[in-house]
C-alpha positions in Angstrom: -15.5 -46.7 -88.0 -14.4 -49.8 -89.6 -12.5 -48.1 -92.3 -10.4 -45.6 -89.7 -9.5 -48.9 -87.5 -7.7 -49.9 -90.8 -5.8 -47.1 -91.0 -5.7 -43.4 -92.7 -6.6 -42.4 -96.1 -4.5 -40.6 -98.5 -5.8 -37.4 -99.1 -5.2 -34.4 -101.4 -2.9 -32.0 -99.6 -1.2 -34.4 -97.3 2.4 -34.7 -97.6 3.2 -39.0 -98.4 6.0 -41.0 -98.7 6.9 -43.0 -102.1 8.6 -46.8 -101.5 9.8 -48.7 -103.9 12.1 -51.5 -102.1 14.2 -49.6 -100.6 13.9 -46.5 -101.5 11.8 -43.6 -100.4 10.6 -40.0 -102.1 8.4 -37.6 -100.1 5.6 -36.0 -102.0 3.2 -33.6 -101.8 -0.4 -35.4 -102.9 -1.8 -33.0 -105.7 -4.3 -34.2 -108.7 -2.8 -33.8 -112.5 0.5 -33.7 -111.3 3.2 -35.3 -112.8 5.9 -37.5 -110.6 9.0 -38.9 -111.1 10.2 -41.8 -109.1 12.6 -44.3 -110.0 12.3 -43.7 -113.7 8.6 -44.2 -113.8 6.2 -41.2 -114.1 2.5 -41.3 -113.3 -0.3 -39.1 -111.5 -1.1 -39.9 -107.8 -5.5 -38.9 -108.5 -5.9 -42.7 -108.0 -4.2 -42.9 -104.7 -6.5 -40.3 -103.2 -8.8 -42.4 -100.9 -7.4 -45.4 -100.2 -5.3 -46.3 -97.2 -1.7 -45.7 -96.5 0.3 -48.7 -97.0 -1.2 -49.7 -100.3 0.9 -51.0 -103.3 -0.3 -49.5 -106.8 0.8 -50.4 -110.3 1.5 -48.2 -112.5 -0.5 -48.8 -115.9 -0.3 -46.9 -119.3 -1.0 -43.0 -118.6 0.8 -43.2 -116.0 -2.3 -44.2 -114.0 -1.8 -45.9 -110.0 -4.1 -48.8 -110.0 -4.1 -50.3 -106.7 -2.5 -54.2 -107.2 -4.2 -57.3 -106.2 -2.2 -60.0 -104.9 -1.1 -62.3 -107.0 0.2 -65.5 -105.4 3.7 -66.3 -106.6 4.2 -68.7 -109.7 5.6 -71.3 -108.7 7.1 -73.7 -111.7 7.0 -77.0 -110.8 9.6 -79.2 -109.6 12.4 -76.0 -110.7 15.3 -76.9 -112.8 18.2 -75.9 -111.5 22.0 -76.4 -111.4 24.2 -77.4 -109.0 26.3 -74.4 -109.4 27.2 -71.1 -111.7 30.7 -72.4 -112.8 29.6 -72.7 -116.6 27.5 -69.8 -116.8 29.6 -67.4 -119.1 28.3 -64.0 -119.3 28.6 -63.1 -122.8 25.6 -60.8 -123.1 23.9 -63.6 -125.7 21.6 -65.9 -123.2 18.7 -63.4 -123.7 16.6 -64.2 -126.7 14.6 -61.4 -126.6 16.2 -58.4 -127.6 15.4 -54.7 -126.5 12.8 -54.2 -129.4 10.6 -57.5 -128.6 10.7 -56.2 -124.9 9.6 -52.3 -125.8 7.1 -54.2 -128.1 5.3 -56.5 -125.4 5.3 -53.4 -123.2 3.7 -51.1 -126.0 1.1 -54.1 -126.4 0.2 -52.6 -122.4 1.7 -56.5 -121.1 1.8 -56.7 -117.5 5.2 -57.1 -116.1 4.9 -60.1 -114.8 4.2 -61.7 -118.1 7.4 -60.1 -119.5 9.6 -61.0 -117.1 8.0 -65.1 -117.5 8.8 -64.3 -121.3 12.2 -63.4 -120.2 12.7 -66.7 -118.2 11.7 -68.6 -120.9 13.5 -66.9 -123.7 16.9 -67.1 -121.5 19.7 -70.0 -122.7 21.2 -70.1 -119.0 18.3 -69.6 -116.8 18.0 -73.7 -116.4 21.8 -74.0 -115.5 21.7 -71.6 -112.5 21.7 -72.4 -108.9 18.3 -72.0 -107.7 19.4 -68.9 -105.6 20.5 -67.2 -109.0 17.3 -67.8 -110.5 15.6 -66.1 -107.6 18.1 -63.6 -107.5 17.8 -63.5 -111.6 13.7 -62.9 -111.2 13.5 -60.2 -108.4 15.9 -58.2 -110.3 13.6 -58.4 -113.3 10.7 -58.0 -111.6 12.2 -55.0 -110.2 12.7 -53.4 -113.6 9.9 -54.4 -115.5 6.7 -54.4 -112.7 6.5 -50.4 -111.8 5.1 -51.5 -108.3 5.2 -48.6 -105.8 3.9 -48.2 -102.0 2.2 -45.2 -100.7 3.4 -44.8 -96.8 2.3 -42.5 -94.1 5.4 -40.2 -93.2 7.2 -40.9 -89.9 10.8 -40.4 -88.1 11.6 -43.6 -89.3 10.6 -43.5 -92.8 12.0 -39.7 -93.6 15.4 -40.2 -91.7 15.6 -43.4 -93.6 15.2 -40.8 -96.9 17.1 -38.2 -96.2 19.7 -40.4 -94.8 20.1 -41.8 -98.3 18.8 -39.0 -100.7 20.5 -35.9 -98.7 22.6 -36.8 -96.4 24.7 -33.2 -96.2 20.9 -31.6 -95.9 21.0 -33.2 -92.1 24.8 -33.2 -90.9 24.7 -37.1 -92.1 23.1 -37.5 -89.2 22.3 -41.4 -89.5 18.7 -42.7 -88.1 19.8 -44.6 -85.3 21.8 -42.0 -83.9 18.6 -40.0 -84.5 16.6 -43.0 -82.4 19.5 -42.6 -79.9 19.5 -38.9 -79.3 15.6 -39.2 -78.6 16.1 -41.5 -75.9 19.0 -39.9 -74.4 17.5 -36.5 -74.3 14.4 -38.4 -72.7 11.6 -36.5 -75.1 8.0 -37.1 -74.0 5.1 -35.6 -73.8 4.5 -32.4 -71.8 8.3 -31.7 -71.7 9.4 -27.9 -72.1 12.4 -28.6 -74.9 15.2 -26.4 -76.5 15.9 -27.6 -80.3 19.2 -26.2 -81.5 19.3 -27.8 -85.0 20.4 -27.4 -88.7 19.0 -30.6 -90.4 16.1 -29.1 -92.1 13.9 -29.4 -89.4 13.9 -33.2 -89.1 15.2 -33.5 -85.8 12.5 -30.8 -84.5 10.1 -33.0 -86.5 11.3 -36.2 -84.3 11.1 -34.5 -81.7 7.5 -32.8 -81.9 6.6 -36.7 -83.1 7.3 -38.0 -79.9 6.1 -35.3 -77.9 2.7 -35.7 -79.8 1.7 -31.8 -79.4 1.8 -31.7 -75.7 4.8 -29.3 -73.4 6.4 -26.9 -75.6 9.4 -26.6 -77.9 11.7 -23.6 -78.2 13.7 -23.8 -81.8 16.8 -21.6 -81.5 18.0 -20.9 -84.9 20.9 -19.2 -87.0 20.7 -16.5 -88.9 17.4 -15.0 -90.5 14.6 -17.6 -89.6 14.0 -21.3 -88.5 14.3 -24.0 -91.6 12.0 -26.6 -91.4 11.8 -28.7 -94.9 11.9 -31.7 -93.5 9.4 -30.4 -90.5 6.5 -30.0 -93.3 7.0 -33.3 -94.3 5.7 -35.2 -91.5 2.2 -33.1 -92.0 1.4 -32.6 -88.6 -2.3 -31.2 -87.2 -1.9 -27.4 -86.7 -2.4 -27.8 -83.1 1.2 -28.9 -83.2 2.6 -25.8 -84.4 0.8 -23.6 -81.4 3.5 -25.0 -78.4 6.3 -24.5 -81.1 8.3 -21.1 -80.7 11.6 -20.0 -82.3 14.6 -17.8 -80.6 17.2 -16.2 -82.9 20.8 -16.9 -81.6 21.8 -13.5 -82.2 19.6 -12.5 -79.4 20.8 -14.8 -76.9 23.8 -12.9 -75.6 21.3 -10.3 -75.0 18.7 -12.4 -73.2 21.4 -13.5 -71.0 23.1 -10.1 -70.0 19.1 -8.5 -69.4 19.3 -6.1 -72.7 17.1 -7.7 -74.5 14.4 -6.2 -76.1 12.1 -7.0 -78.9 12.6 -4.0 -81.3 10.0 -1.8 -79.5 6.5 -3.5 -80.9 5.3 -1.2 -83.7 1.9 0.5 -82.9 -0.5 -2.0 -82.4 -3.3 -2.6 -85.1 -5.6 0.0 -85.9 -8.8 -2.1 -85.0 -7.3 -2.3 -81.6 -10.3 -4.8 -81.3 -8.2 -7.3 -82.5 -5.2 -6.9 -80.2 -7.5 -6.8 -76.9 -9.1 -10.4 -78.1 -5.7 -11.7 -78.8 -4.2 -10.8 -75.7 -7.1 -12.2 -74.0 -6.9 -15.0 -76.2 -3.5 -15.3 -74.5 -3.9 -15.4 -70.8 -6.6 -17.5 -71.1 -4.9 -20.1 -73.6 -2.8 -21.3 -70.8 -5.7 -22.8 -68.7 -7.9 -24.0 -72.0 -7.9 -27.5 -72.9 -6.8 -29.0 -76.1 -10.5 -29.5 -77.2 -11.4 -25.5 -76.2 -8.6 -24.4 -78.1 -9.6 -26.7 -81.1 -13.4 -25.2 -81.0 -11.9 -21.9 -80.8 -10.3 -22.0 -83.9 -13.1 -23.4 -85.4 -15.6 -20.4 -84.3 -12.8 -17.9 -85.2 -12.9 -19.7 -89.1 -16.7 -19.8 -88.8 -16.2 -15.8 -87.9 -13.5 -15.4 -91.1 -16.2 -16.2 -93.2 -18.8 -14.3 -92.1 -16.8 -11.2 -93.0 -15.3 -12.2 -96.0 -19.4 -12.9 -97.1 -20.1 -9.5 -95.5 -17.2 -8.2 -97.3 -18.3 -9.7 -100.7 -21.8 -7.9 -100.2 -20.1 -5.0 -99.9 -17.7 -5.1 -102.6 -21.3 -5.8 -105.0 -22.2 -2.6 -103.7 -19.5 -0.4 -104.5 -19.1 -1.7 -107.8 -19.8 1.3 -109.5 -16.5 3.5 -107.4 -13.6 4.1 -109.2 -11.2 1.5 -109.5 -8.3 3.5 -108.4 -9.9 4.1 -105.0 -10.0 0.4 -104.7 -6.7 -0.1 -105.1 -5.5 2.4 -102.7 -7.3 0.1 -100.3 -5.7 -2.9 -101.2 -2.2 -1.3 -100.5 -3.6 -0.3 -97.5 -4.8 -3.8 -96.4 -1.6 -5.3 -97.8 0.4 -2.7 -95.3 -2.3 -3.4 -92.4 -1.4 -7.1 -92.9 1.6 -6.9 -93.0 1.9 -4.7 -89.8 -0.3 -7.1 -88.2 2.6 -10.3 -89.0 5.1 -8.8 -87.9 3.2 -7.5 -84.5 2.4 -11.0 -84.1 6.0 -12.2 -84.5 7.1 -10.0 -82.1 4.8 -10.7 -79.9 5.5 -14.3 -80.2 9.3 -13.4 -79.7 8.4 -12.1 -76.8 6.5 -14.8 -75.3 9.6 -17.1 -76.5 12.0 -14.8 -74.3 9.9 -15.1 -71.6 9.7 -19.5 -71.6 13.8 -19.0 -72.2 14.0 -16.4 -69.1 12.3 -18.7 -66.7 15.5 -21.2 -67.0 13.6 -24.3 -66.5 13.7 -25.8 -69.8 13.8 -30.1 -69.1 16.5 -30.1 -71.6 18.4 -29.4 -74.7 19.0 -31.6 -78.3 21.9 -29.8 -80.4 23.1 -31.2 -83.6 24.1 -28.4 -86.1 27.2 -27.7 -88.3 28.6 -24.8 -85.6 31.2 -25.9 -82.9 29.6 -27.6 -79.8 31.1 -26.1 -77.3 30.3 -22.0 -77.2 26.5 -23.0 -78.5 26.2 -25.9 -75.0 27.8 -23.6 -72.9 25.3 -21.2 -73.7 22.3 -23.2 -74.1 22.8 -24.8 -70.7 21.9 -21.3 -68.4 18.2 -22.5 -69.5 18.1 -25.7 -68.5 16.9 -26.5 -65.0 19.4 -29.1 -63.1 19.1 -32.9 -63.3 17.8 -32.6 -66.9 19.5 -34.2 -70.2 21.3 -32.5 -73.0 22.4 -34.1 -76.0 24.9 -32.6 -78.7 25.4 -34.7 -81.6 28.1 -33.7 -84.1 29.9 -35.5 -87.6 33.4 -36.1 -86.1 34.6 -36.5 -82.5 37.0 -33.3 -82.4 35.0 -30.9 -81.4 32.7 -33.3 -79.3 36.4 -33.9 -77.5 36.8 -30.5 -76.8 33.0 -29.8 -75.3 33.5 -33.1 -73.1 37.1 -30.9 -71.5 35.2 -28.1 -71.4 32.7 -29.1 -69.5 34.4 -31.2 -67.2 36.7 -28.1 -66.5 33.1 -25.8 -65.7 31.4 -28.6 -63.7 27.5 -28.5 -63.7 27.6 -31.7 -65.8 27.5 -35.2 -64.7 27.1 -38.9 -66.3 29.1 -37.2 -69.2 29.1 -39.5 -72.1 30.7 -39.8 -75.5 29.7 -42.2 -78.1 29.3 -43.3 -81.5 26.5 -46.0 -82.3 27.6 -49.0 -84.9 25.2 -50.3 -87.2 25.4 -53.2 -89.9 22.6 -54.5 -91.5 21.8 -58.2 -92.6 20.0 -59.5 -95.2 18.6 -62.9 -93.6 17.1 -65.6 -96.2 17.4 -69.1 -95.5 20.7 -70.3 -96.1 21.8 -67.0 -97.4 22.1 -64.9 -94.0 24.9 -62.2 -94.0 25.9 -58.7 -93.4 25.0 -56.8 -96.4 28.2 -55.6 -98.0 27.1 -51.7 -98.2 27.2 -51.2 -94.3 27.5 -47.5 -93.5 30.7 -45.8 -92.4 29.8 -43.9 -89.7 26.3 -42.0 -88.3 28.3 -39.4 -86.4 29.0 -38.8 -82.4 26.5 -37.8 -79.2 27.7 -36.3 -76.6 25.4 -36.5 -73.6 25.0 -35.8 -70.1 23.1 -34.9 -66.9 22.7 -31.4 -65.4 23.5 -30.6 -62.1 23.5 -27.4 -59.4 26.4 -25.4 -60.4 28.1 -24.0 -57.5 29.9 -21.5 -58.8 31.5 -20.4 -54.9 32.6 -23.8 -54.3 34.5 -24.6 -57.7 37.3 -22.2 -56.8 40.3 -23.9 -57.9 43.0 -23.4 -54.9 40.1 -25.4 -53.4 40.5 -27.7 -56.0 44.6 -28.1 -55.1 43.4 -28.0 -51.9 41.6 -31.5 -52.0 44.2 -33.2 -53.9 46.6 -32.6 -51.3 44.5 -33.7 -48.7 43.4 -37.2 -50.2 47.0 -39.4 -50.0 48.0 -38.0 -46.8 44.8 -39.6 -45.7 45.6 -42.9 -47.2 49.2 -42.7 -45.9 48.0 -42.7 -42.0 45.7 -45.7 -42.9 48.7 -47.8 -44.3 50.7 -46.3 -40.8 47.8 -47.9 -38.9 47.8 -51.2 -40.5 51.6 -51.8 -40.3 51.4 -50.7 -36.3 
């Protein structure tokens, strides 16, 4: 109990999170295989174990060993200049030259001994300021001691990464218009949420984070099937995946004119067994707890491998048939399996329609690389009023547009347009400032409040109608007052 009050362990399979200053590489944790990460290589075997959040070093063989902390040296009473004037850089104050440093690191010397070997074989280092000495050993340290932190995946951490690795992967959507959109489109738990999105999955990701596996999510996606790259990252439990359901966009013209169908389900699975638990499975899923559902899965594993056992027996047994037979088996259990995906599918398209047609969704989060406007528009008939939408787009165009649109069709309120401005500082005593690579721009939301849509009222002579009425008001008031 100790140990899990500290924190998780890294373990094989999970999905973790390189750091090296400030950069970041997601990983998949898997023995004797090779890694790349800021020109080091090594094997993560080590790592498996030990908590997130520990620092390794990387030693010969590319083996992590995790690092002990070393208290800073500290030279006493520094020399140091009063300034950098004289300092000429001429390529000739190192000593050392690129052999001696290959040789000390063949000889397996730790970095920090190198880098006090560079100090001391360096003509200027005494004449600098001390800030350029402390600039002078960080940067050192930074090339010659392969330090490297393995983090637990979160929003933060794999916006942060793709923001800086990919940044066309996710629409360059920036992670605190990310933050932003979360708390505009008021995502909590137990919240029935439409996800219109084409960053690889991280925004659905965000968004099932904060949820935490409870309400449900409907993805709608383009074209042939949801992507969700970024979504496997964050190595959610499976329990997550259950209230997730995807809706093609292709099919939602249909949904909303009443043609929809599903492809008229194949013929159920032979072992019509099957399909009766499942459907029971169904219905009765609604009212089971998290925990039933859990032990569920866990007897219907338990069951998986009582008849792969059974099946083993058998297979013993029937050794002696001719192969051929068994493979006319195996195509037929590949073709059974397959049937039975695809029935699934539909069936879970189905359900999906079904969540859509009720039109009560608490809200919608858009940010894709298709026009706002037709894909809101749309999206909107499923929301249920006084909930939040939020679009997020690269440039403010087509945001403009949407914002006219939807001003024109009412329904809307507390209609919004912005764009969120962020600098970052490096603060160190007497060196505080904006750090000079501030980023240009993290895109624009557009966001807003549902409303009743009265579609008898909004006639537009109505409209005209008003606008007469209001100064001829206001005249007699000023007739009154002069009287």
């Amino acid at each position: 109990a100790m140990e899990e009050q500290r924190g998780p362990r890294i373990r094989e399979g999970d999905c973790a999170v390189l750091k090296r200053d400030d950069v970041f590489k997601a990983v998949p944790v898997l023995r004797r295989r090779k890694i790349i990460f800021e020109k080091q290589w090594f094997y993560l075997d080590n790592a498996i174990g030990h908590i997130y959040g520990t620092t390794f070093e990387v030693t010969s063989g590319g083996n992590l060993q995790p690092k002990r902390e070393v208290e800073e040296m500290t030279t006493e009473t520094k020399e140091a200049g009063t300034d950098n004037r004289n300092i000429v850089d001429d390529g000739k104050s190192q000593r050392l030259t690129h052999d001696d440093i290959k040789a000390l690191k063949d000889k397996g010397i730790k970095g920090q001994e190198i880098v006090q070997q560079l100090i001391e074989n360096s003509t200027t280092f005494r004449d600098k300021t001390e800030f350029a000495q402390d600039k002078y050993i960080k940067k050192k340290k930074k090339k010659y001691e392969a330090v490297i932190t393995i983090v637990k995946p979160s929003t933060r951490i794999l916006s942060t990464m793709y923001y800086a690795r990919e940044p066309g992967k996710i629409n360059h959507l920036r992670y605190d218009t990310l933050a932003q959109m979360l708390t505009l489109g008021n995502i909590r738990a137990g919240n029935k949420m439409i996800v219109m999105e084409t960053c690889a999955g991280l925004v659905l990701g965000a968004v099932m984070e904060r949820m935490g596996g409870y309400g449900s999510i409907i993805q709608m996606y383009p074209g042939g099937g949801p992507v969700r790259a970024a979504t496997s990252c964050f190595g959610f439990p499976k329990l997550f995946f259950d209230n997730l359901y995807e809706f093609p966009l292709s099919k939602v013209d249909s949904l909303l004119s009443g043609t929809f169908s599903a492809e008229t389900l194949p013929s159920e699975p032979e072992n019509n067994m099957v399909a009766e638990e499942e459907s029971n499975r169904l219905s009765d899923k609604k009212q089971t707890s998290l925990q039933e559902t859990e032990e569920e899965s866990a007897a219907e594993v338990a069951t998986e491998n009582n008849q792969t056992e059974e099946q083993e027996a058998m297979d013993v047994n029937a050794e002696d048939v001719e192969f051929k037979e068994n493979k006319g088996k195996e195509n037929k259990e590949n073709v059974r399996e397959k049937q039975r995906k695809q029935w699934e599918r539909r069936k879970k398209l189905i359900e999906t329609a079904a969540l859509l047609q009720e039109k009560n969704a608490d809200g919608v989060i858009v940010a894709s690389k298709f026009h706002p406007t037709p894909l809101l528009l749309t999206l909107l008939e499923f929301v249920a009023p006084s909930r939040p939408f939020v679009v997020y787009c690269q440039y403010k165009e087509p945001l403009l547009e949407c914002y006219a649109k939807l001003r024109e069709r009412g329904g809307v309120i507390n209609l919004k347009l912005s764009e969120t401005w962020l600098r970052n500082y490096q603060v160190l005593p007497d060196r505080s400032h904006p750090k000079l690579t501030m980023s240009g721009g993290g895109g624009y939301l557009l966001s807003g409040i549902t409303v009743v849509l009265d579609k008898g009222k909004a006639d537009s002579s109505n409209l005209e109608a008003l606008k007469l009425e209001e100064p001829s008001l206001k005249r007699c008031k000023v007739q009154e007052l002069h009287c």
